[in-house]
Every structure is written in C-alpha cells, then in structure tokens.
C-alpha positions as CSV (number, residue, x, y, z in Angstrom):
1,X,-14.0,-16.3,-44.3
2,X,-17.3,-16.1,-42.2
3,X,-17.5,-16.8,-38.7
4,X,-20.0,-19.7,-39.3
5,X,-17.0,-21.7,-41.3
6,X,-14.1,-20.7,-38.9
7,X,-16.3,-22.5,-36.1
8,X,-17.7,-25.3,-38.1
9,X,-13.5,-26.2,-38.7
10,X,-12.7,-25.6,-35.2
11,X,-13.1,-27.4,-31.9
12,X,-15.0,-25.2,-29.2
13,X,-12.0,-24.0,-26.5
14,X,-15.0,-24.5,-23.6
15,X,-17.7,-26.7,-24.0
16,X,-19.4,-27.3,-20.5
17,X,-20.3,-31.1,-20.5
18,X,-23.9,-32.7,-20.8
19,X,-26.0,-33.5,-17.7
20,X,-27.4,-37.3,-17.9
21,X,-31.2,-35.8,-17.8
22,X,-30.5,-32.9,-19.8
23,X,-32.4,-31.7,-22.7
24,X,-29.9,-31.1,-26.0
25,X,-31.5,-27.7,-26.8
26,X,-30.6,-27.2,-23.0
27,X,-26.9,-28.1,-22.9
28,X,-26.3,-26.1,-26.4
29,X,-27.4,-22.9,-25.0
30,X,-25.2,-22.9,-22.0
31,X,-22.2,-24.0,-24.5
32,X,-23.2,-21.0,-26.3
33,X,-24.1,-18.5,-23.6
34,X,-20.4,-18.6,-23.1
35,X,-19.6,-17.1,-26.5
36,X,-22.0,-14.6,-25.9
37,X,-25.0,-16.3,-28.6
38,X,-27.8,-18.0,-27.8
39,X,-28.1,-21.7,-28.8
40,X,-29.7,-21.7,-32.3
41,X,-27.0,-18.9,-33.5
42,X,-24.6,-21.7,-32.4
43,X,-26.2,-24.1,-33.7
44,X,-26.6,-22.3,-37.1
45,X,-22.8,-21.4,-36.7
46,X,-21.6,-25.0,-36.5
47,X,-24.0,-27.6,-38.1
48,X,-24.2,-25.1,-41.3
49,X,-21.3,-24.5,-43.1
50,X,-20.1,-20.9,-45.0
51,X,-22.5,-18.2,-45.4
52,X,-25.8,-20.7,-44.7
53,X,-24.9,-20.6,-41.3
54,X,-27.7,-18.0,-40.4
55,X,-30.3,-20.0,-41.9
56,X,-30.7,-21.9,-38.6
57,X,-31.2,-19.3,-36.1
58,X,-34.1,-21.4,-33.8
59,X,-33.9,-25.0,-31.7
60,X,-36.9,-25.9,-33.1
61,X,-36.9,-30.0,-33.5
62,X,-33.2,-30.2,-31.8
63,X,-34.4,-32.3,-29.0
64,X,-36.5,-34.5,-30.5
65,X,-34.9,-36.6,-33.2
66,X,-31.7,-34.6,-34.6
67,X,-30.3,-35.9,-37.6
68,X,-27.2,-38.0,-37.4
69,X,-24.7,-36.1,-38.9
70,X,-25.8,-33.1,-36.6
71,X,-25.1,-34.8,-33.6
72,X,-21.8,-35.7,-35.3
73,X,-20.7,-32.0,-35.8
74,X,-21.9,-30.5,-32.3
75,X,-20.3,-33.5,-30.5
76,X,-17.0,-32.6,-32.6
77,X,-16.7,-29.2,-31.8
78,X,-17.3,-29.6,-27.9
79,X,-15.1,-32.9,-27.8
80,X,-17.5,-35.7,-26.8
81,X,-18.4,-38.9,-28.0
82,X,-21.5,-38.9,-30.6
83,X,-23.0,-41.1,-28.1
84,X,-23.1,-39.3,-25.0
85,X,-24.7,-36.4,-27.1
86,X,-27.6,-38.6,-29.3
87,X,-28.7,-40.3,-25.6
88,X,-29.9,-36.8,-25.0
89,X,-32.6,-36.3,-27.7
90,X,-36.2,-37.4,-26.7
91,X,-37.0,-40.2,-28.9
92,X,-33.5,-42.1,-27.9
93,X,-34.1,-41.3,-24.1
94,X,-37.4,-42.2,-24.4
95,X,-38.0,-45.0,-27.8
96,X,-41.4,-45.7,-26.5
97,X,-42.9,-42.4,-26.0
98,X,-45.8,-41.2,-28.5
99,X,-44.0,-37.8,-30.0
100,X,-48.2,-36.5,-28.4
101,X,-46.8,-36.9,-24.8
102,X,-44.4,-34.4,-24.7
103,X,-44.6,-31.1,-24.0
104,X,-45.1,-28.8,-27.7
105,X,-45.2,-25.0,-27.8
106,X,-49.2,-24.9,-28.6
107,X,-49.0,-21.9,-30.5
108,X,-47.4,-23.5,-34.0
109,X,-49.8,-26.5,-34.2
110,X,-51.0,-26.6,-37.3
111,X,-54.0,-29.1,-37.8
112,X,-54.0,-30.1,-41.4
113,X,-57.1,-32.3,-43.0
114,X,-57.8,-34.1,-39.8
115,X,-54.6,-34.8,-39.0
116,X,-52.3,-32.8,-36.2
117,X,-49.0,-31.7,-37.5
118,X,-46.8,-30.8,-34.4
119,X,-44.6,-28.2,-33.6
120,X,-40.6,-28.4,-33.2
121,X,-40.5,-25.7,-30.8
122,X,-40.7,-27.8,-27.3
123,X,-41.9,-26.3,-24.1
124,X,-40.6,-27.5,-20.8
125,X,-41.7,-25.9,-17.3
126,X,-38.9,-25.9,-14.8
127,X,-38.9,-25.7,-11.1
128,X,-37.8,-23.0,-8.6
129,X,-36.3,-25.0,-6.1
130,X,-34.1,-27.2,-8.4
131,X,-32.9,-24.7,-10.2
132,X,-31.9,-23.1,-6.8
133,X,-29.9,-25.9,-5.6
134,X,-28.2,-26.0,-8.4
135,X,-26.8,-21.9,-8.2
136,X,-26.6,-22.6,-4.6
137,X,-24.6,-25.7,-4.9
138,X,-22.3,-23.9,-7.9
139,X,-23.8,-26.1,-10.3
140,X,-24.8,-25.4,-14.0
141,X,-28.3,-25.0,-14.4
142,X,-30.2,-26.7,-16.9
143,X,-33.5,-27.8,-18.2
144,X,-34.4,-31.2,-16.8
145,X,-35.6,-33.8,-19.4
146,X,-38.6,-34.6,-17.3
147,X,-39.7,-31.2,-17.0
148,X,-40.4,-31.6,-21.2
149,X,-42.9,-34.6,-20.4
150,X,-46.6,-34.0,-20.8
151,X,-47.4,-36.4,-18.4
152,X,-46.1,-34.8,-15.9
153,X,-46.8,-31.4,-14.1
154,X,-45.0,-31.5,-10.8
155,X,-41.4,-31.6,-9.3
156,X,-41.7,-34.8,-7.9
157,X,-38.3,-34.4,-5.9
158,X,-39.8,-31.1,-4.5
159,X,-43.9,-31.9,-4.6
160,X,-44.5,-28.7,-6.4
161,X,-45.9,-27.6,-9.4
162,X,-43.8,-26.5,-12.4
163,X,-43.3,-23.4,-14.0
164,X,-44.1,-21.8,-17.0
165,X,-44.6,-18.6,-16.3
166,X,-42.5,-16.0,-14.9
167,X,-42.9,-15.6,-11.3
168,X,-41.9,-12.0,-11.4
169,X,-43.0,-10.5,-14.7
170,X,-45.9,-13.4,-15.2
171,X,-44.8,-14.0,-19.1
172,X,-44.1,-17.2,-21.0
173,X,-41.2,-15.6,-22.6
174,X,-38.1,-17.4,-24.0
175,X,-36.0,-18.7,-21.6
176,X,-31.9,-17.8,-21.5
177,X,-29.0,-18.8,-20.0
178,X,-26.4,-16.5,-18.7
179,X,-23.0,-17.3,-17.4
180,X,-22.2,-17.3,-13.6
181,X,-19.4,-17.7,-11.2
182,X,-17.8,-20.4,-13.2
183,X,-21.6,-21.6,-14.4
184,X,-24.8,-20.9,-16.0
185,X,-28.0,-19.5,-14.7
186,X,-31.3,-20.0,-15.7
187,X,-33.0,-16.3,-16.6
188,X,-36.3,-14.8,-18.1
189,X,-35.7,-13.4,-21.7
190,X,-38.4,-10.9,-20.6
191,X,-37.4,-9.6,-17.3
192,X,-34.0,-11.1,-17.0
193,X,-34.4,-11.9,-13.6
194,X,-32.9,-15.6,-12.5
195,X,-35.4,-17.9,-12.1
196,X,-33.9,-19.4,-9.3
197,X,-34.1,-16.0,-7.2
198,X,-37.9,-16.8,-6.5
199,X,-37.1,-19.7,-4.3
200,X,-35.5,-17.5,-2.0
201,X,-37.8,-14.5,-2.5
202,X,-40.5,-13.3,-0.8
203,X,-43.6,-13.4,0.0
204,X,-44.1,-17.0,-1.9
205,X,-47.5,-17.8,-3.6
206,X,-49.9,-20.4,-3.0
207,X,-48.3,-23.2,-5.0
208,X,-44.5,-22.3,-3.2
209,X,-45.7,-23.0,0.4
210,X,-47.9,-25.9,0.4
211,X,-45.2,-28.6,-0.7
212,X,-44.6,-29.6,2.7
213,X,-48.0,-28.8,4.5
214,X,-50.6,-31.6,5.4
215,X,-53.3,-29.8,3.8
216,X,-56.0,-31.1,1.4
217,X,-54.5,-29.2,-1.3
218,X,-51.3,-30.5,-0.7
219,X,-52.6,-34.2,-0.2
220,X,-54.6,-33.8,-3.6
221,X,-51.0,-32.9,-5.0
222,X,-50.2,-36.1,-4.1
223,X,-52.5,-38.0,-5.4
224,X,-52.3,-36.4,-9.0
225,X,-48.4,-37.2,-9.1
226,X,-48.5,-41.1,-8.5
227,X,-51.0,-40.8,-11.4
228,X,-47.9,-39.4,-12.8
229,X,-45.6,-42.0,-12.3
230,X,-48.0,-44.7,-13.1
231,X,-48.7,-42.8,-16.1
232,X,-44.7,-42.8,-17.3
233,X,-44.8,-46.0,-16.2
234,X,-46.8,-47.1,-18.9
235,X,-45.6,-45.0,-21.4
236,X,-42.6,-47.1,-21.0
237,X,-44.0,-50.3,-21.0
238,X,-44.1,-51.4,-17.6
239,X,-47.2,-52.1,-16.1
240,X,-49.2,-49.6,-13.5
241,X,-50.6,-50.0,-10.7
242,X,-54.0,-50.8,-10.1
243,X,-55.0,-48.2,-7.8
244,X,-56.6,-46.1,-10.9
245,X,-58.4,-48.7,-13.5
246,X,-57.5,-52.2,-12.0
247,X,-55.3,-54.5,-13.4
248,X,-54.0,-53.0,-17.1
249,X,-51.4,-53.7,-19.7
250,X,-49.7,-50.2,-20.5
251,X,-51.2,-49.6,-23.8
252,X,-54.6,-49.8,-22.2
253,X,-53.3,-47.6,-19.4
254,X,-52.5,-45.0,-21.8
255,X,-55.4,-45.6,-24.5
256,X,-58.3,-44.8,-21.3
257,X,-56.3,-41.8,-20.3
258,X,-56.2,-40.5,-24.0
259,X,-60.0,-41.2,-24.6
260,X,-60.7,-39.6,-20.9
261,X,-59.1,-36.1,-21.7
262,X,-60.4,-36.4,-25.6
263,X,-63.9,-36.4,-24.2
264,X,-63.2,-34.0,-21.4
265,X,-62.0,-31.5,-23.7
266,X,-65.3,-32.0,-26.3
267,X,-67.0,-29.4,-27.7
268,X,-70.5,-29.5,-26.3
269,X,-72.3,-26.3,-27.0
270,X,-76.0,-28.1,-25.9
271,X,-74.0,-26.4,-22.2
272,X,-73.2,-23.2,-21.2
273,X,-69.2,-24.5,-20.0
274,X,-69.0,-25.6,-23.4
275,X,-65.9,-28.2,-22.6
276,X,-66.4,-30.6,-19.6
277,X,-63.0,-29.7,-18.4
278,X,-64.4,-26.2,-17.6
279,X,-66.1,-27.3,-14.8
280,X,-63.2,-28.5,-12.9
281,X,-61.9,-25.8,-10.7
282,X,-60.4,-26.4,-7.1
283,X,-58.3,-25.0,-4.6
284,X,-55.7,-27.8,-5.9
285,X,-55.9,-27.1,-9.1
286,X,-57.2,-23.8,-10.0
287,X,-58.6,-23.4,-13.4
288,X,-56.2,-21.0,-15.7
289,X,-59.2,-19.5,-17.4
290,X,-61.9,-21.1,-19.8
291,X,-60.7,-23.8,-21.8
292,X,-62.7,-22.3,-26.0
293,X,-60.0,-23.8,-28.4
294,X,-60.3,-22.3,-31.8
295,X,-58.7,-25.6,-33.6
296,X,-60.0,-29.2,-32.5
297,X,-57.4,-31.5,-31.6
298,X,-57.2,-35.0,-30.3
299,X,-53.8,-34.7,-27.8
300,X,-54.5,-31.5,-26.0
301,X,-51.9,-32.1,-23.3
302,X,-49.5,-31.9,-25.4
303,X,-49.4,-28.4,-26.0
304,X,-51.2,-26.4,-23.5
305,X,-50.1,-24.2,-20.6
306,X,-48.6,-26.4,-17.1
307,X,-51.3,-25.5,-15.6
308,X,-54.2,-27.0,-17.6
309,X,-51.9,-30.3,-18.2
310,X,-52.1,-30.4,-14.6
311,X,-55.9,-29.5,-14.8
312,X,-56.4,-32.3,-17.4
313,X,-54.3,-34.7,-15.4
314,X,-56.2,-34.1,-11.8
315,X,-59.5,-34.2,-13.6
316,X,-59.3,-37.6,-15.1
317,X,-57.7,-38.9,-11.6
318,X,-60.9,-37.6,-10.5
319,X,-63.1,-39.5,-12.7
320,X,-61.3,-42.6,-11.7
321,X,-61.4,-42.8,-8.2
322,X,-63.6,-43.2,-5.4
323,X,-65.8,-39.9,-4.3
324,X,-64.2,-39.2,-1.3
325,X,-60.7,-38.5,-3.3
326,X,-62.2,-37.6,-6.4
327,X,-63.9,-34.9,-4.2
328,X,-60.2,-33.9,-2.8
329,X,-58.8,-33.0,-6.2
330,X,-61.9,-32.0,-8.3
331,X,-64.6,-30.3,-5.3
332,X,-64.6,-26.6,-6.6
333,X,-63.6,-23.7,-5.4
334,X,-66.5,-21.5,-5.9
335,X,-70.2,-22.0,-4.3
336,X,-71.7,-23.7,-1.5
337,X,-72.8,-26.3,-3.5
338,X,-70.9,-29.7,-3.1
339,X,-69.6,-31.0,-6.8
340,X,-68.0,-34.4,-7.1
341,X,-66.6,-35.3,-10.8
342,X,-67.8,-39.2,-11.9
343,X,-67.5,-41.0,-15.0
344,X,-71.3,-41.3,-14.9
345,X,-71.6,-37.5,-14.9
346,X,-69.2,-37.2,-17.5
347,X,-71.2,-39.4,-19.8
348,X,-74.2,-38.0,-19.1
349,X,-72.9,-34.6,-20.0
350,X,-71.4,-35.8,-23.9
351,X,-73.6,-35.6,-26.5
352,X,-75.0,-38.6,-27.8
353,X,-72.0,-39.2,-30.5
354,X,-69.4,-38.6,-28.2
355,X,-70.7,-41.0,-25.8
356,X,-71.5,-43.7,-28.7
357,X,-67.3,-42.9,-29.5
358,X,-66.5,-43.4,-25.5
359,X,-68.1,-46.8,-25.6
360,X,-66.1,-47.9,-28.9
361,X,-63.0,-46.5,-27.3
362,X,-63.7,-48.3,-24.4
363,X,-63.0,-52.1,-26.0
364,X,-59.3,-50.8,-25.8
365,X,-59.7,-49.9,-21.8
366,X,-58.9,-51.9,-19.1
367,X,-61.5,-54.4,-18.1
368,X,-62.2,-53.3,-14.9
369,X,-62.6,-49.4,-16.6
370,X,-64.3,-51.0,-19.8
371,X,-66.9,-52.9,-17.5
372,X,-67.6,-49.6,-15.2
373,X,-68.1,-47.6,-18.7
374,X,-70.6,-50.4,-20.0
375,X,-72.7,-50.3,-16.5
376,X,-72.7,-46.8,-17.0
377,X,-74.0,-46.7,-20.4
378,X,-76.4,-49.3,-20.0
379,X,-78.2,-47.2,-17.2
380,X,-78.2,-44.3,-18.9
381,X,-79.9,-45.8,-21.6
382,X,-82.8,-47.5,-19.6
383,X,-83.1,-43.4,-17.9
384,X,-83.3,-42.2,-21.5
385,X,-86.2,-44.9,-22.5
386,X,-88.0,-44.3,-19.3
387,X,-88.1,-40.6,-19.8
388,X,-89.3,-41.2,-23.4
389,X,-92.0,-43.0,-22.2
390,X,-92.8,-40.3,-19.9
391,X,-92.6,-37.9,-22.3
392,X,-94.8,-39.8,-25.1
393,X,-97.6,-40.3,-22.0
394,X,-98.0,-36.6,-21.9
395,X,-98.2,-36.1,-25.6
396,X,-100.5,-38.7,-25.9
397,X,-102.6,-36.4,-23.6
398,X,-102.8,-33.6,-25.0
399,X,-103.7,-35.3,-28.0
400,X,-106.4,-37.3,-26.9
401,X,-107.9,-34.9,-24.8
402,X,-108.7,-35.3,-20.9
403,X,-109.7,-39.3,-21.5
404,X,-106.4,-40.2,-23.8
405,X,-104.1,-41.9,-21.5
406,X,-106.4,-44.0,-19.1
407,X,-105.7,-47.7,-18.7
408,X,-109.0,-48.3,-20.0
409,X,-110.9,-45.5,-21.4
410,X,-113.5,-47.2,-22.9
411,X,-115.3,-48.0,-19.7
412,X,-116.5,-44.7,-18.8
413,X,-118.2,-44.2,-15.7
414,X,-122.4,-43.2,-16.0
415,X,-123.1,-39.4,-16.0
416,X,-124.4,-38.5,-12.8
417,X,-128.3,-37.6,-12.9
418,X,-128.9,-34.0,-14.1
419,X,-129.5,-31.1,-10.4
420,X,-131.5,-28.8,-13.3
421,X,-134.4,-31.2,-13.8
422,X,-134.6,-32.0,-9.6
423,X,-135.2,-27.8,-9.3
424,X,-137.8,-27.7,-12.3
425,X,-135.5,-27.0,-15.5
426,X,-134.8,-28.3,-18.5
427,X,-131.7,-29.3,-19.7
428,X,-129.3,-26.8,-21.9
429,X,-130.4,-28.6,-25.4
430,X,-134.2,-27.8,-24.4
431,X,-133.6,-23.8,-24.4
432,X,-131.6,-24.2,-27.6
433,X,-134.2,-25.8,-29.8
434,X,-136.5,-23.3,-28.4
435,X,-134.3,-20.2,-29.1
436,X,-133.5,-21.4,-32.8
437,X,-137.1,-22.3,-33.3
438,X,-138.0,-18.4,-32.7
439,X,-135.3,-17.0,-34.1
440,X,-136.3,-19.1,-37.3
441,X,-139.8,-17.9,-37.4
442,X,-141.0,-14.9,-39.9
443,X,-142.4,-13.0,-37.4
C-alpha cells in the first residue's frame, strides 16, 4: 500500500484551519509543511488515489476554480466543511472578477492564434510588515487573498508596496512555509531566510521607510492606491468614485483602464522607447527596466512583475488627472527637464491605428473620459491637416520654382530698366549673337 492511498483513506491528525482571506494554495502548504512536504506533494497525496498520486506534484490552478470533488477530499481529510474550503478559491470569493485581473506567473503564458491562454501557476506579492505581525503576534502566516489581485500593488493596511522579490537574496523564487513555535513562517525557497525578518532588519530600503513620511513620494503612493480601491470597486460592481473619469458605471470604469494600459504598453517602433510605458519613471515609481515583450498581449497586468503592475497602475492615474498630481506620480527621475504624462501626449505618441482603435474603444468609456478623448482627437486632427498644408506649400515650391506659391503670381511686377545700357553696354543677348555669328563664319 502506497503512502498516497493510506492518506487519501485517512483524516489528517493536524490540519491548521483556514484564514477568512486566505488563498487555498496558501492554507494547503502550511497543512503540509507540517508533514514535512510541500503543498502539491499533499495535494498529489490526497486528491489522487494509489500510485497516481505523484502525478500532481504543482498548485498550479488550485486557487482559482478547483473542481468539486477536490475540494470534497481536502476538506475530508483536514475535517472542515466543503464550504468553508470552496469560499477560498478566487472565482467564489470573487464571482465578478475577469480571471485577467489577477495576478498570473507571466512566464507560462502561452498566446495561441490571437487569443491568451493563461497560466495556473498564480503569483501573489506579500508584505513585510504583515507577515511580521503575524510571527510577532504567534500567528500562522499566510498568503493574503488580496495580495493575488492585479489591481492592486500596495499594502493598504501598511501604505507600502508589495513584494516579489526577495529582500535579501533579490530572487523571485518559490515561496515555502516552514513550521514555527506552534505556527508557520513565511520563507524564501532560495535563501531560506523568513520573509518577515526584513521588517525588523536593517538598514531598510527606499520603499520600507517612506510609508509614514509626508513626502511626495509617499503622497504619490497615496494617490495610486485609492485608484486601487476604486478600481476593485468596480471590479465588483459597485460604482467608483468620480475623482478619476467622472461619473461611471463599473464596466466602463474597468473598460477605460484596460484600453489605457493596452495602448500604454503598444509597440511603437516609429520611437526610440518603443512602449509608451517606458517613459514613465519617477522617484515613486521607479521603472524595473525596459518594458520589450517578446509576445503581444492584451492584459499585461496580469502577469508581470509588482513593480511594473504598480508602474502600469501610477501611469494611467497619471493620464487621468490634473497636471499638478499627474506630475507627482509620473514627473521622472532623471534630467532637468520637466515631463508631465497627458492623455493628449499619449495620443499623440500611438501610431495612427492605435489611436483610430483608442477612439473606438472609447464609445465604452465614461462620458466625461469619452468626451476628453474626442476633444483630443479632434485637435490633433486639425494639427495634422494644418501641417499638411504646410508641408504641400513647400513642395509646391520647389516645384514651381521661386514664383510657385504667390497669392497671385501672374501679376508680376515690371523688370527694372537695364544699369548696362545707362554705362554704354549692351545687354548679354547682344554679345551672344555676336560671338556665335564669328564663331559661325569660315574664316
């Protein structure tokens, strides 16, 4: 008898209970850090009976929408209602939620004849401090549900940016729990150190000790994370506020945001930055390198790092607002010059299909937005036309010759009298008969 069939019969002896916010993949891996495995052994060992059982050995597409009768078995062997288990998988938690706006593992997309086949491996960030408070407090820690979302890139209950990168080894590496004191802890499969040690570590970098500071990087912070909640607002169906595109239903909320980071993130190789979203980089939201996809995608905050989700985020908040905030989160970091992101500078920079697409889009936008987009457009439009005219006036002129172009060039002005004939000469045709006429003659 295999150890995958004894488990699958048995109930679990110690099954640490589910958090309310908890991701599934999240609560299985501290059940099974206590039997020394990690959680897709476990979840091999007793969803998949007899000798199969090793033909599970990842989470992948656990936490979105497990199937029924898994659920049924992993809630049997740790002694819980099915319920209290299937309220922890993505798509119950969260029935509104386009599968695009969570948070994918970007390296397993696989883009398929136009279409964009997502990963199962998920890829949440996670937060110093909380996970902190919860070793400090002899709590279990444990991946937040929240920290999964792709609209979001901040702890709001901290004001700091999430993780997802080791602080002390700088890797993405797996993440693993380890039991502690009675709990879990939340280490780095790379480096093994806690992830919680970094809170109280030292010296902190930039984005540990501005949470609480009055600074503009910290006010720009702000700013980006009520987009946040406005933006799971709608995602939910309740309706934002109207501080970013003026009075909107959710699905036009979230429609305008989609377009906005479709066209930031649009190949434009007439520029040297390539992607618009390339020229964002501030003191707030440093840029994480250049943004050269090899695959083109529609929903790119879906699946890449924390810190260009936030960079997507802060640079549509940017092209939303006023100047003097949109200058707070988007003014860069490099150069004397002073650069202020604007929808109007945004459309002028797409190419002439994209921004033919970003009208169309637009019918879906809230009116407000939609409106702004059409003045926008309509300008640019009556620029273009006057500088063809321009250009066809100095075409037509070198053409035509020095005369082309004059408002009426057939009155030209008489030739003013002849100086040769007032000092005794003739004119130039004179000595040119006169030279052809000799060298004409036999002798």
């Amino acid at each position: 008898m295999t150890l995958g069939s004894v488990l699958a019969q048995t109930v679990l002896p110690l099954a640490p209970r589910p958090m309310e916010d908890e991701l599934l993949s999240s609560w299985l891996s501290r059940v099974a850090c206590r039997y020394d495995l990690d959680g897709g052994a476990l979840r091999g060992l007793l969803t998949t009976p007899g000798d199969d059982a090793e033909t599970m050995p990842t989470m992948n597409g656990l936490d979105y929408r497990p199937a029924h009768q898994e659920i049924a078995a992993l809630a049997s062997a740790a002694r819980l209602p099915v319920d209290r288990l299937s309220t922890l998988a993505l798509k119950t938690a969260n029935p509104t939620w386009p599968r695009h706006w969570f948070a994918w593992d970007w390296g397993v997309l696989d883009p398929t004849n136009g279409t964009e086949r997502y990963a199962d491996a998920l890829a949440p960030g996670w937060c110093d401090l909380c996970l902190s408070e919860d070793h400090a407090a002899g709590r279990h820690a444990y991946l937040r549900r929240h920290w999964a979302y792709a609209a979001v890139g901040f702890c709001h209950r901290h004001r700091l940016p999430l993780r997802h990168l080791c602080p002390f080894c700088q890797t993405a590496s797996t993440l693993r729990f380890v039991p502690s004191d009675g709990g879990t802890r939340l280490c780095c499969g790379a480096c093994d150190r806690p992830l919680d040690e970094y809170a109280t570590a030292g010296p902190k970098d930039g984005a540990a000790s501005t949470s609480a500071d009055n600074t503009p990087t910290s006010r720009a912070w702000s700013v980006v994370m009520a987009f946040e909640t406005d933006l799971c607002r709608a995602l939910s169906r309740r309706t934002p506020r109207a501080r970013w595109m003026g009075r909107s239903r959710p699905a036009a909320f979230i429609a305008a945001t989609e377009d906005l980071i479709v066209a930031l993130t649009a190949g434009q190789s007439a520029y040297p930055r390539e992607h618009a979203i390339n020229a964002f980089d501030s003191d707030a939201f440093p840029s994480p390198g250049k943004f050269k996809p090899r695959n083109d995608l529609r929903y790119w905050a879906c699946c890449v790092p924390m810190a260009r989700r936030r960079s997507l985020l802060a640079a549509v908040v940017a092209l939303l607002l006023d100047e003097e905030t949109s200058a707070l989160v988007s003014e860069p970091r490099f150069g004397s010059y002073r650069w202020v992101a604007s929808l109007d500078w945004l459309f002028c920079w797409l190419g002439e299909d994209q921004r033919a697409w970003l009208v169309a889009q637009s019918a879906k936008w809230p009116e407000l937005l939609r409106q702004r987009l059409e003045t926008i457009a309509g300008e640019a439009s009556v620029r273009r036309s006057a500088h063809h005219g321009r250009k066809a006036s100095v075409q037509r002129k070198k053409a035509g010759g020095s005369g082309a172009g004059k408002p009426f060039p057939e009155e030209t002005p008489d030739p003013p009298p002849s100086t040769l004939r007032i000092i005794g000469l003739q004119d130039a045709a004179h000595y040119r008969r006169l030279a052809e006429a000799i060298l004409s003659s036999p002798e």
